[in-house]
C-alpha positions as CSV (number, residue, x, y, z in Angstrom):
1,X,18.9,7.5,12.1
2,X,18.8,8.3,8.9
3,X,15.2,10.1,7.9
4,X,14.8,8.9,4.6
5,X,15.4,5.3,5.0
6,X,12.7,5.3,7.8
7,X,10.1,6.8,5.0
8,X,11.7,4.2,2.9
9,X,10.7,1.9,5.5
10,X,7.5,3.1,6.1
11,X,6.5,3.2,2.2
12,X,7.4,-0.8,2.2
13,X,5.5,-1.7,5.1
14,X,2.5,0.6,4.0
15,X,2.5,-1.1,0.5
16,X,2.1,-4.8,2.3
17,X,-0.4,-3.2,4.1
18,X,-2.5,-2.0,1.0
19,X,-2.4,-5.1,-0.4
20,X,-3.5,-6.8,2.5
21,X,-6.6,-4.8,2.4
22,X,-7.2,-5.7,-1.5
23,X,-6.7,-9.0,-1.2
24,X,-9.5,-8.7,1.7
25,X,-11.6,-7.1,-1.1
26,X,-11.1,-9.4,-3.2
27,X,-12.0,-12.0,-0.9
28,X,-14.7,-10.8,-0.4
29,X,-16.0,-10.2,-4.0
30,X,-15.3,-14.3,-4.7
31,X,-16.8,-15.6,-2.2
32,X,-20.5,-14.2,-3.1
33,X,-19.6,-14.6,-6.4
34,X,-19.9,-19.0,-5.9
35,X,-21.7,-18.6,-3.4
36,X,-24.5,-17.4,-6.1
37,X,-22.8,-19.8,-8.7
38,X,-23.9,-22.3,-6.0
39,X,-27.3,-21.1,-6.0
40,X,-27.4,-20.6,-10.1
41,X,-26.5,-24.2,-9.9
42,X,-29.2,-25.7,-7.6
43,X,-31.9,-23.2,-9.0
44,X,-31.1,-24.1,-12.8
45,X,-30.4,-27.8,-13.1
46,X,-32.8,-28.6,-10.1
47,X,-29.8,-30.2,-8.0
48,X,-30.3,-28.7,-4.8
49,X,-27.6,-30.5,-3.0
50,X,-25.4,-27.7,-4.7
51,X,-26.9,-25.5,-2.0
52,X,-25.1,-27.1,0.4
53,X,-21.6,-26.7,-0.9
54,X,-22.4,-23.0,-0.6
55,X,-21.4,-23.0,2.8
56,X,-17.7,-24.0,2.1
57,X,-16.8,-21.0,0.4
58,X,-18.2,-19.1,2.8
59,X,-16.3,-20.8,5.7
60,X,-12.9,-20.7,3.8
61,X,-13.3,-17.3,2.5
62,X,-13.9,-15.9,6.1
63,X,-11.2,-18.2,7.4
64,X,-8.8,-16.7,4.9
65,X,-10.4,-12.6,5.5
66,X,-9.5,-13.2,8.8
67,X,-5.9,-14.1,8.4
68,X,-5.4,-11.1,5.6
69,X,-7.1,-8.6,8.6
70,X,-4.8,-10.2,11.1
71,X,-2.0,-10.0,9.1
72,X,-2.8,-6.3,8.5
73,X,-3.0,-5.4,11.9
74,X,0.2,-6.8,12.7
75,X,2.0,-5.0,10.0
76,X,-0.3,-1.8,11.0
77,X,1.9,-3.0,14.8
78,X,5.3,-2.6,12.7
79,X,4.3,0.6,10.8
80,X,3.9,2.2,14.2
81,X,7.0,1.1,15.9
82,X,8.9,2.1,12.9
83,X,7.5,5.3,12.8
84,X,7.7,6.0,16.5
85,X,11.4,4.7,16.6
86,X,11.3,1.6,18.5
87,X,12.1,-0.6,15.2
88,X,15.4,1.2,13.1
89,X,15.3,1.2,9.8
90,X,18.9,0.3,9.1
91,X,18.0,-3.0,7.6
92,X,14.5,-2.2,6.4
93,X,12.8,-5.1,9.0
94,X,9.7,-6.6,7.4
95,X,9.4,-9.2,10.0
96,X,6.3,-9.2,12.3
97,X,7.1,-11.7,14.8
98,X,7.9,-9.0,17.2
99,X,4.5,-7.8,16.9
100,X,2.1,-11.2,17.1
101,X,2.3,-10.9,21.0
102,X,0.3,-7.3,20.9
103,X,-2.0,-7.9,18.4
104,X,-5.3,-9.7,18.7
105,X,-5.1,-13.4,17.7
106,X,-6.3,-14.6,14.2
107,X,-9.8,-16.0,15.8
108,X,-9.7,-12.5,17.3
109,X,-9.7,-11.0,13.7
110,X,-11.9,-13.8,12.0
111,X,-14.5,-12.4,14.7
112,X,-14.2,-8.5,14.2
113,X,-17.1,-6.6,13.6
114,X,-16.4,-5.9,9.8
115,X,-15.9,-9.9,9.2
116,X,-18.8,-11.1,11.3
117,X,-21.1,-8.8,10.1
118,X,-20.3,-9.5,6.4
119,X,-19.8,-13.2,6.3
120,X,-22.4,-13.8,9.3
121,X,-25.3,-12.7,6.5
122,X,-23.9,-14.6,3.8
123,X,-24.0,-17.4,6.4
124,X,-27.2,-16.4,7.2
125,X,-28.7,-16.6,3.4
126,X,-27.1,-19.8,2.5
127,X,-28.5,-21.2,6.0
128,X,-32.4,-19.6,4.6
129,X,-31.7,-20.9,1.4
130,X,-30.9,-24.9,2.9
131,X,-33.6,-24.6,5.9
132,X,-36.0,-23.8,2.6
133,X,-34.2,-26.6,0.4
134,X,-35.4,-28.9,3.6
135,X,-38.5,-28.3,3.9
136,X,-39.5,-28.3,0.3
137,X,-37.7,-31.7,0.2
């Protein structure tokens, strides 16, 4: 096997794997950015029902971090069998279906430690900030 087509190979697959991780930051970054908009919203025009559309973002954003982590690790699956040999890099194989049988499921992501500790407290807030809309109601 040819050495530099397997770095070749490697550099692709490393570059889908950098932009999975932005895209995770930048996931990240949006959803507390409406989740405050939500709150601007139900603080300013006194229309506290806004809180409660806080917790969609919040829901789809960690839905759609986990699929980018999950997607990650399977390409991170890839990288290492290319680099170990047990993938050639004759025709430069992007494909990750191989690997979705040895990597954790997408539930299995959407519940890491990294996700549920950062979308579990945004969770948390917006839960404070309805439980406090309720009882001032």
């Amino acid at each position: 096997m040819d050495s530099s087509k397997q770095i070749a190979h490697l550099g692709f697959i490393q570059g889908v794997i950098n932009r999975m991780g932005s895209n995770s930051f930048l996931l990240k970054g949006w959803s507390i950015t409406l989740v405050a908009a939500c709150f601007a919203l139900a603080a300013k025009d006194a229309e506290r029902k806004f809180l409660l559309l806080a917790y969609f973002p919040v829901f789809m954003f960690w839905v759609l971090d986990g699929y980018f982590l999950y997607q990650e690790r399977l390409y991170r699956k890839l990288y290492d069998d290319v680099a170990t040999g047990e993938i050639s890099s004759e025709f430069f194989v992007m494909n990750t279906g191989v690997e979705a049988s040895y990597a954790p499921s997408l539930l299995a992501a959407m519940f890491s430690r990294t996700l549920l500790i950062f979308h579990g407290c945004i969770l948390f807030l917006v839960s404070v900030a309805v439980y406090f809309y309720v009882l001032s109601s």
